[in-house]
DSSP file (Angstrom, degrees, kcal/mol; ACC not computed):
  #  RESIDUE AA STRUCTURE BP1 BP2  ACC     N-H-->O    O-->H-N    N-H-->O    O-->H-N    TCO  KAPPA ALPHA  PHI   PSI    X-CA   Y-CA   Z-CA
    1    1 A X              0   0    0      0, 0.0     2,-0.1     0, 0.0     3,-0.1   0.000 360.0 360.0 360.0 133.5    3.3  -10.9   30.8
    2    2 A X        -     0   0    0      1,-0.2     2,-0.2     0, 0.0     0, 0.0  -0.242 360.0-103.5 -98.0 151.2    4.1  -10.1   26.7
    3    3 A X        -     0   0    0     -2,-0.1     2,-0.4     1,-0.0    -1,-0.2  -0.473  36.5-122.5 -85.6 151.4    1.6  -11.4   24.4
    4    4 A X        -     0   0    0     -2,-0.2     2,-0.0    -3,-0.1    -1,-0.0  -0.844  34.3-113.6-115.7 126.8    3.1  -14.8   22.8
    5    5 A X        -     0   0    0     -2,-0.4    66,-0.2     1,-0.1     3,-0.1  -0.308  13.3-130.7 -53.5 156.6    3.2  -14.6   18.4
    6    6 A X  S    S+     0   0    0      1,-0.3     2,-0.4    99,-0.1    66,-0.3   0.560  85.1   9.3 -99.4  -4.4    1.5  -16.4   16.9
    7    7 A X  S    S-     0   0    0     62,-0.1     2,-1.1    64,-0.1    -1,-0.3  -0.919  74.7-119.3-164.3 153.6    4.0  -17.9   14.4
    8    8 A X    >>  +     0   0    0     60,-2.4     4,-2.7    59,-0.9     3,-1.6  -0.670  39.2 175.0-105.1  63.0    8.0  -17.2   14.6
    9    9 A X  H >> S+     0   0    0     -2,-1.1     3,-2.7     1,-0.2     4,-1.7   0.843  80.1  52.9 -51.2 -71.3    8.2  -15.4   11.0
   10   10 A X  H 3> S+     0   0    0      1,-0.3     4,-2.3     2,-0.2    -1,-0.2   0.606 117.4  37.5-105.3 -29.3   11.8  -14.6   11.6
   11   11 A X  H <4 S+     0   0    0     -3,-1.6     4,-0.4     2,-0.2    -1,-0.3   0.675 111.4  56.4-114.6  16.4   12.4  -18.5   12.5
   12   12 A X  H XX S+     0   0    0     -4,-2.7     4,-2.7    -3,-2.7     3,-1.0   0.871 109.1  52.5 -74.1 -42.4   10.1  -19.9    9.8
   13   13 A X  H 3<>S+     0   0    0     -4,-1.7     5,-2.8    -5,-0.2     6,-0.4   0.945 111.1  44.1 -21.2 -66.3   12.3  -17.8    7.3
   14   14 A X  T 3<5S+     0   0    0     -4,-2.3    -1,-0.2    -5,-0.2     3,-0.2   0.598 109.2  54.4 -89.5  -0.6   15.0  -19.2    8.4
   15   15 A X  T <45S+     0   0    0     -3,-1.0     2,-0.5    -4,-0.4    -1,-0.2   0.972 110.7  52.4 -63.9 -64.8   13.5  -23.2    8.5
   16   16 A X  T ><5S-     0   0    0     -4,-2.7     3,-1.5    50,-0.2    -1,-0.2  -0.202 123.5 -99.3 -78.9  37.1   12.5  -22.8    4.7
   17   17 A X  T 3 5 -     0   0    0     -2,-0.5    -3,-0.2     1,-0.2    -1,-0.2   0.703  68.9 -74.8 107.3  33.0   16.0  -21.6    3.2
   18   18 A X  T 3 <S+     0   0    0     -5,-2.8     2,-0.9    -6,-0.2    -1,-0.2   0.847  84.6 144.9  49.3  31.3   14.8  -17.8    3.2
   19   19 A X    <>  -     0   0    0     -3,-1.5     4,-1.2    -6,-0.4    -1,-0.2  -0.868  24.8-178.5-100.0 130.5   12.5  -17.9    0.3
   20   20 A X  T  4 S+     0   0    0     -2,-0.9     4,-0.4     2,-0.2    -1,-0.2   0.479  80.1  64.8-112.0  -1.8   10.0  -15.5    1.6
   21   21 A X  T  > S+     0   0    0      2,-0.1     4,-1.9     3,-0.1     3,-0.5   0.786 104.8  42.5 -60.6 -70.8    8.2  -16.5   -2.0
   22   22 A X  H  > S+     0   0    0      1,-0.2     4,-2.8     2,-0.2     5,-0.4   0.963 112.1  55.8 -48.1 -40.6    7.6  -20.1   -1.0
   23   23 A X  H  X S+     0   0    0     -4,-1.2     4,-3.6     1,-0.2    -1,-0.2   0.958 111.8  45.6 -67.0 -27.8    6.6  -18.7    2.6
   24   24 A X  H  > S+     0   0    0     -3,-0.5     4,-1.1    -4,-0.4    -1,-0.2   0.679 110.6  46.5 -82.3  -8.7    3.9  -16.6    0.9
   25   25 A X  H  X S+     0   0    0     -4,-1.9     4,-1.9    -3,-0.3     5,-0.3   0.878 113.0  54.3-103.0 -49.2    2.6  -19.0   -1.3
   26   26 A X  H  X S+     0   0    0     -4,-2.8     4,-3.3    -5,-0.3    -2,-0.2   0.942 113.0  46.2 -47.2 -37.3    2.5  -21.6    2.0
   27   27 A X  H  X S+     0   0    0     -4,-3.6     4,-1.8    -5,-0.4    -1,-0.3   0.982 107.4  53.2 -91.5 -28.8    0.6  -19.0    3.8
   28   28 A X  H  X S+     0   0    0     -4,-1.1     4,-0.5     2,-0.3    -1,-0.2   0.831 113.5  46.5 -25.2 -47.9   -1.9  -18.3    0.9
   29   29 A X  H >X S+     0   0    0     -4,-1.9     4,-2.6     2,-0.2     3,-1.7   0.937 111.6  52.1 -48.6 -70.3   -2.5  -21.9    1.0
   30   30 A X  H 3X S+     0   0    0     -4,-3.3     4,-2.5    -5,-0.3     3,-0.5   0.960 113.4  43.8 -57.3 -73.1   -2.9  -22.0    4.6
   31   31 A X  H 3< S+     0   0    0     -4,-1.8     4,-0.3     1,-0.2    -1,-0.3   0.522 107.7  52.2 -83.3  26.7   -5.0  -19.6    4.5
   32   32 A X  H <X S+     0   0    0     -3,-1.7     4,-0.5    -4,-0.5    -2,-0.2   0.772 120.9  38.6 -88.4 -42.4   -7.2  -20.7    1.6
   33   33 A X  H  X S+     0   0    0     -4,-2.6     4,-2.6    -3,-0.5     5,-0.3   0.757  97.0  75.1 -90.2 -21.7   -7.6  -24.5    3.6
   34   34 A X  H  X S+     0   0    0     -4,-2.5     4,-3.3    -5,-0.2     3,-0.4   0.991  94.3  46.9 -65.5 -56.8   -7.9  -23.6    7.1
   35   35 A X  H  > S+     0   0    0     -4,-0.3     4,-1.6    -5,-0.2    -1,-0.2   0.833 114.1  46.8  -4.3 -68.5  -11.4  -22.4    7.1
   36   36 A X  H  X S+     0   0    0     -4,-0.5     4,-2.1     2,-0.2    -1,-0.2   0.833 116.0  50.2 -58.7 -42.3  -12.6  -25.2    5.2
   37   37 A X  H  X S+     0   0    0     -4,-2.6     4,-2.6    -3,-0.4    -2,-0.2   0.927 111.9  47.6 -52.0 -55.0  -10.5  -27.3    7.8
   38   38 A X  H  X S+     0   0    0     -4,-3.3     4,-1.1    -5,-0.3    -2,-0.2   0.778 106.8  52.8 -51.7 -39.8  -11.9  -25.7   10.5
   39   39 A X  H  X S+     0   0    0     -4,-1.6     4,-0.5    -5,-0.3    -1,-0.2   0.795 115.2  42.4 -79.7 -35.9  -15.4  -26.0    9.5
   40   40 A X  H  X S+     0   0    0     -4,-2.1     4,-0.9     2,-0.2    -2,-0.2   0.610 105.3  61.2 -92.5   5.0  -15.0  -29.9    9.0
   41   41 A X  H  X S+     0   0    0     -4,-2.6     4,-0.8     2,-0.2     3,-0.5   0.992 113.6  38.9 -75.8 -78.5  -13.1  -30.3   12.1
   42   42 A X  H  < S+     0   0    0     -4,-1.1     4,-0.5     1,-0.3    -2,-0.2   0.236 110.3  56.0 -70.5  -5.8  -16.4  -28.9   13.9
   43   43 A X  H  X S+     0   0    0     -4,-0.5     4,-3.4     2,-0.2    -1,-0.3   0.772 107.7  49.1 -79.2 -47.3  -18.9  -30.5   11.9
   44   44 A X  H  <>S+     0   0    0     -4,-0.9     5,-0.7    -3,-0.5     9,-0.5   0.716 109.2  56.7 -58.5 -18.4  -17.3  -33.9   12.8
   45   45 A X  T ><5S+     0   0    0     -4,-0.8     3,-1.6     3,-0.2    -1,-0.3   0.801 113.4  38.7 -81.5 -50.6  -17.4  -32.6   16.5
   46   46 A X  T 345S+     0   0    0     -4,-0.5    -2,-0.2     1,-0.3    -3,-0.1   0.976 116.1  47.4 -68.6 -33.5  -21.1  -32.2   16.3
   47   47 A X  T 3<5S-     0   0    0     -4,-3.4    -1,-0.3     2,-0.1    -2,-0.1   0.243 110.3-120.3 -85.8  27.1  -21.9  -35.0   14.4
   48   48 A X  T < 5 +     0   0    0     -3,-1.6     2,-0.2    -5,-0.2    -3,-0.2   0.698  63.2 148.3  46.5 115.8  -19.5  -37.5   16.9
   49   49 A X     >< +     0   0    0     -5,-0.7     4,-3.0     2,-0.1     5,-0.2  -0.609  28.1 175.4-159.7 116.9  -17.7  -38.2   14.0
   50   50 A X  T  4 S+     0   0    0     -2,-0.2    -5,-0.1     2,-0.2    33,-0.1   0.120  86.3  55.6 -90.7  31.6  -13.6  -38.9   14.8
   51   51 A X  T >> S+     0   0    0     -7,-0.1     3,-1.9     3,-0.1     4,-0.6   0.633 114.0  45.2-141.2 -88.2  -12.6  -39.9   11.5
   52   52 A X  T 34 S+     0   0    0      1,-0.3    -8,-0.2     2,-0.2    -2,-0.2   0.430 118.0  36.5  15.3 -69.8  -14.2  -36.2   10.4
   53   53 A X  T >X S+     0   0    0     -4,-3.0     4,-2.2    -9,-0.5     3,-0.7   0.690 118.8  58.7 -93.7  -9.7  -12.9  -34.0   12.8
   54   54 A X  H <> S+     0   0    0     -3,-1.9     4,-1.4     1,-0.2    -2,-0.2   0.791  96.8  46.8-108.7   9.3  -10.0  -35.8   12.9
   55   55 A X  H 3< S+     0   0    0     -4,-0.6    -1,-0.2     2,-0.2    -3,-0.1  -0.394 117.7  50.1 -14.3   6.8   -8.5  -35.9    9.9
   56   56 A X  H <> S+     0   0    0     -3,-0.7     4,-2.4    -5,-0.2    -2,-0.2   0.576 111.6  44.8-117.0 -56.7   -9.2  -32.1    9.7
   57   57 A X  H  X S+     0   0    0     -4,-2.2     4,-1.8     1,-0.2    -2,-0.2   0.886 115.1  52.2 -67.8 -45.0   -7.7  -31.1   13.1
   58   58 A X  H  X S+     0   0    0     -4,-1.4     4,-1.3     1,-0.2    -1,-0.2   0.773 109.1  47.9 -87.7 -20.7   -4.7  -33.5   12.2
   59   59 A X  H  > S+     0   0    0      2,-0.2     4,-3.6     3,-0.1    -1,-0.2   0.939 107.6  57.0 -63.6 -60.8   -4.1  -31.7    8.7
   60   60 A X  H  X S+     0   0    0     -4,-2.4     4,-1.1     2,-0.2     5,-0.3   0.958 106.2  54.0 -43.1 -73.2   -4.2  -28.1   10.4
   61   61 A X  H  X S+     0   0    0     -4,-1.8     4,-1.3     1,-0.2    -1,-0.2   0.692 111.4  38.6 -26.7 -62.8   -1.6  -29.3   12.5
   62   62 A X  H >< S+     0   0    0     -4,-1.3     3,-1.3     2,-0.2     4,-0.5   0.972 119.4  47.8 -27.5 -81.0    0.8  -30.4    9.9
   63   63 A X  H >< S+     0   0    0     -4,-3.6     3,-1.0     1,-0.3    -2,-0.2   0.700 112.8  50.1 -63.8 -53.9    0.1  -27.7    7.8
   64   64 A X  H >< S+     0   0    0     -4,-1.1     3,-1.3     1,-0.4     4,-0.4   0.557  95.8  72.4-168.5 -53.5    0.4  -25.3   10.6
   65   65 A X  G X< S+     0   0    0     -3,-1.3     3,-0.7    -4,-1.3    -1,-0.4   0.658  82.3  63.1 -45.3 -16.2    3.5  -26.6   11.6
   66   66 A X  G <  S+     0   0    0     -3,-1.0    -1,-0.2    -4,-0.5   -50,-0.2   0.856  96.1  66.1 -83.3 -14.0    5.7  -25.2    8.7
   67   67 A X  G <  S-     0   0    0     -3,-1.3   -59,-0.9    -4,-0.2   -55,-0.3   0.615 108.7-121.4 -74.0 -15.4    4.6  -21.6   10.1
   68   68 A X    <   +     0   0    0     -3,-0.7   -60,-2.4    -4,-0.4     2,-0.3   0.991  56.1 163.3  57.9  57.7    6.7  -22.2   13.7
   69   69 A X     >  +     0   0    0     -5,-0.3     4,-2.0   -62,-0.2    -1,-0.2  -0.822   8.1 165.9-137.8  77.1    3.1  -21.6   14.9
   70   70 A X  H  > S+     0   0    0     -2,-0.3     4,-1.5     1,-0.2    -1,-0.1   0.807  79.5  48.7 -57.8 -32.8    3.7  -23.4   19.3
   71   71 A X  H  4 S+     0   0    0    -65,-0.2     4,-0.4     2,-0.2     3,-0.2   0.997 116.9  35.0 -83.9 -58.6    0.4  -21.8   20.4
   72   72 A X  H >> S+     0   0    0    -66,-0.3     4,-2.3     1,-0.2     3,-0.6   0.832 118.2  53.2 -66.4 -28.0   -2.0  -22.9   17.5
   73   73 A X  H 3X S+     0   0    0     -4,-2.0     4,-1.4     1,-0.2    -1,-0.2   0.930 109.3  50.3 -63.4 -44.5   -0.2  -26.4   17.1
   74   74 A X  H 3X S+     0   0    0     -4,-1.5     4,-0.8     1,-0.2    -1,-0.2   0.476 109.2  50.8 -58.2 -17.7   -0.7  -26.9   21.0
   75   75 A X  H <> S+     0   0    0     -3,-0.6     4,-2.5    -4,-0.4    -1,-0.2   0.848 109.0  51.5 -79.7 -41.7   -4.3  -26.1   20.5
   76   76 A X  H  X S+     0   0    0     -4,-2.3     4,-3.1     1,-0.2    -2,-0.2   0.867 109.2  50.3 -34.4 -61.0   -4.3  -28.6   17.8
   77   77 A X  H  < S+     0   0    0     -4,-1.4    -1,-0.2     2,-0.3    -3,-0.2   0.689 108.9  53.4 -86.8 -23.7   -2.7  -31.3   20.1
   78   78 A X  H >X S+     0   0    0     -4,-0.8     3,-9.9     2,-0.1     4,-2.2   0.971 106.6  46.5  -0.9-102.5   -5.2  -30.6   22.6
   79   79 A X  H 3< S+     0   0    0     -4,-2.5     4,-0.5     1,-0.3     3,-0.4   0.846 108.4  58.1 -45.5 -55.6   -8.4  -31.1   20.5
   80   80 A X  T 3X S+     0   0    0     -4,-3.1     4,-0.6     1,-0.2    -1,-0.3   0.532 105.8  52.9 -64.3  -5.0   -6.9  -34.3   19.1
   81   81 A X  H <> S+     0   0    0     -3,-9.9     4,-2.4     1,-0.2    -1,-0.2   0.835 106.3  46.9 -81.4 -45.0   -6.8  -35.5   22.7
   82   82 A X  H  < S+     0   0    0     -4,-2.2     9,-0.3    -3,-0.4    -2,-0.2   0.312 113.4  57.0 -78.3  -4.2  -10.1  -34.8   23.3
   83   83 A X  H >4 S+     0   0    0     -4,-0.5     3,-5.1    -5,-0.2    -1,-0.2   0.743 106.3  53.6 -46.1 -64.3  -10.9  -36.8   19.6
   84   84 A X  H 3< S+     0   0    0     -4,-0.6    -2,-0.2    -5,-0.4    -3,-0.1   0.859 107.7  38.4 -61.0 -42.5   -9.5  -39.1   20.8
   85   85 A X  T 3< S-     0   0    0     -4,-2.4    -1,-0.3     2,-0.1    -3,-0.1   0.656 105.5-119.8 -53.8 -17.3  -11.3  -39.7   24.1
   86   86 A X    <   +     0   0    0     -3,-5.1     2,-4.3    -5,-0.2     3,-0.2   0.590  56.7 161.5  80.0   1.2  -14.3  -38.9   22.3
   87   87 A X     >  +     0   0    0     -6,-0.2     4,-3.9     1,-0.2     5,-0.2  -0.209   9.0 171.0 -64.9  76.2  -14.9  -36.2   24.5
   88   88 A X  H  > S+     0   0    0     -2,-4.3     4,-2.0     2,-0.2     5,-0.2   0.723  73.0  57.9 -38.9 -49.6  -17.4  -34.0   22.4
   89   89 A X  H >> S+     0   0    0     -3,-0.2     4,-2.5     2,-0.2     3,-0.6   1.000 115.2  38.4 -43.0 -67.9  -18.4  -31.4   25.1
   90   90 A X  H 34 S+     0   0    0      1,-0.3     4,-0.3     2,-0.2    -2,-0.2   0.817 113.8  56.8 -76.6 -15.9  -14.6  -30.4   25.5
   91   91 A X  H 3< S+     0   0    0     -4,-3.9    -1,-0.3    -9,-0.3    -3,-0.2   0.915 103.9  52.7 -71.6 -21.5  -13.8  -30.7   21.7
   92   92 A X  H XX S+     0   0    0     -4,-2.0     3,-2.5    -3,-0.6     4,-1.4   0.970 116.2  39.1 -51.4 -62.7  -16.4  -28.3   21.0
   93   93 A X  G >< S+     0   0    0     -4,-2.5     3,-3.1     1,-0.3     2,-3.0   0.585 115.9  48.9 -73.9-101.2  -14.7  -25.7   23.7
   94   94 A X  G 34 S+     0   0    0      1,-0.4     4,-0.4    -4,-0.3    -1,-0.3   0.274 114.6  45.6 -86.4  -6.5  -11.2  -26.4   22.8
   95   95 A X  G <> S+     0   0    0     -2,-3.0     4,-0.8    -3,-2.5    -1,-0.4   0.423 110.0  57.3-109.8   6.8  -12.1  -25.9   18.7
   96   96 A X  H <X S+     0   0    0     -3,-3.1     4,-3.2    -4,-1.4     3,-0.2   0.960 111.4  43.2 -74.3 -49.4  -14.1  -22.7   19.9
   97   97 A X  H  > S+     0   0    0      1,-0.2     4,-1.2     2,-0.2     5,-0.2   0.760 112.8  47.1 -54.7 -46.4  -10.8  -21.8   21.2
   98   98 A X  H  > S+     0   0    0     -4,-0.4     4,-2.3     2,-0.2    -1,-0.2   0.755 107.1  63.8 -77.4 -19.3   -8.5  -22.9   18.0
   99   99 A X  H  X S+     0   0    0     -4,-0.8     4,-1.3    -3,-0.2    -2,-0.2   0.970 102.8  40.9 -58.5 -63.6  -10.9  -21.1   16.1
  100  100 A X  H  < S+     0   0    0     -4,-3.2     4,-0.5     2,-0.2    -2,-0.2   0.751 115.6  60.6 -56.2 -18.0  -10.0  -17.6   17.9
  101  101 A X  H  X S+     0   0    0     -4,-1.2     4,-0.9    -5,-0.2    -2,-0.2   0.949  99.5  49.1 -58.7 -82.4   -6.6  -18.9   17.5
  102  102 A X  H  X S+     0   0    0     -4,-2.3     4,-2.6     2,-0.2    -2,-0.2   0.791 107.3  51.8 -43.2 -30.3   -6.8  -19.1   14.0
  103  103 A X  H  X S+     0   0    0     -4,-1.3     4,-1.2     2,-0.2     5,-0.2   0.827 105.7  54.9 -85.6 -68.1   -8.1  -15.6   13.3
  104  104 A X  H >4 S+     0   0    0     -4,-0.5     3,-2.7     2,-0.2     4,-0.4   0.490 111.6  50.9 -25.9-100.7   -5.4  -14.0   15.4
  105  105 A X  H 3X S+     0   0    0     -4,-0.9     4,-2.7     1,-0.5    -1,-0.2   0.447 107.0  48.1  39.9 -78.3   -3.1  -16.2   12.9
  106  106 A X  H 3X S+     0   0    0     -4,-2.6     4,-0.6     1,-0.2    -1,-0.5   0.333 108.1  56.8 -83.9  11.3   -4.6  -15.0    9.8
  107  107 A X  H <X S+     0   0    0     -3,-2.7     4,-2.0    -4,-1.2    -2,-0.2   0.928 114.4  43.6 -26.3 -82.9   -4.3  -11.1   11.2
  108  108 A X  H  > S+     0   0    0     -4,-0.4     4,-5.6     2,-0.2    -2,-0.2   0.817 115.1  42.9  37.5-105.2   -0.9  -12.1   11.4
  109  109 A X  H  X S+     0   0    0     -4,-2.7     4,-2.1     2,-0.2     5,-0.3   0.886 112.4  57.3 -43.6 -50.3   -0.4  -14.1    7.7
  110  110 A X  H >X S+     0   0    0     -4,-0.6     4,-2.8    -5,-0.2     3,-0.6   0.982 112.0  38.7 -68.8 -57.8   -2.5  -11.1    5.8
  111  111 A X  H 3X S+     0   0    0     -4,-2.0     4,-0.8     1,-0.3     3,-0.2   0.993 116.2  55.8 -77.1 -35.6    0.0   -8.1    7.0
  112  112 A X  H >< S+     0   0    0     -4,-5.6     3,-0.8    -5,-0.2    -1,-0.3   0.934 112.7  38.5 -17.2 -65.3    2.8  -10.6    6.4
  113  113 A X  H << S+     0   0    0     -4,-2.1    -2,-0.2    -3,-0.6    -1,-0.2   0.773 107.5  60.5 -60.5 -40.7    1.6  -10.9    3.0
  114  114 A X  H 3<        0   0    0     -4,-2.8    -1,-0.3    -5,-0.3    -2,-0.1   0.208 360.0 360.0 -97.2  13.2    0.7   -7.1    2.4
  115  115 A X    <<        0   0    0     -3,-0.8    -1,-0.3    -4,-0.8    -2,-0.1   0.358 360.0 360.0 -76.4 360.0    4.6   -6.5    3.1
């Protein structure tokens, strides 16, 4: 079984008109706020707090979306299930998981970028 991309450069190019400036400045972005996202999405899981983590997890998503990015978005849509139930245990494992998600990602976005 082939390892799945983590984002569809070839059909995020072709979503955003082919400015492969505008894609680089979205993934600079993206990866200047996900961190930050990431870290208050998991404080709001530890502290129960739905408003917190979600409103982090639901931004990533969005944002995340302009990339053609199925795998991380689906992690996304996960963990907002598990908000939303309030289930804390399995939002902890399922943002441990979007977390490794996310680095794979920005591995990704950096050699983009150094192109």
């Amino acid at each position: 079984m082939s390892k799945q991309p983590c984002w569809d450069e070839e059909r995020t190019i072709s979503r955003l008109g082919g400015d492969r400036s505008l894609i680089e400045k979205l993934v600079t972005l993206f990866l200047r706020d996900a961190p930050g996202q990431l870290h208050q999405a998991l404080n709001g899981i530890q502290r129960q707090d739905y408003d917190e983590s979600h409103v982090a997890v639901h931004s990533l998503k969005g944002t995340s979306s302009n990339f053609c990015t199925v795998h991380f978005e689906g992690i996304c849509t996960e963990l907002l299930k598990a908000l939303k139930l309030q289930d804390w245990q399995e939002a902890a494992s399922i943002h441990a998981e979007l977390t490794k998600a996310y680095y794979q990602l920005e591995v990704e976005f950096e050699l983009f970028l150094s192109l």
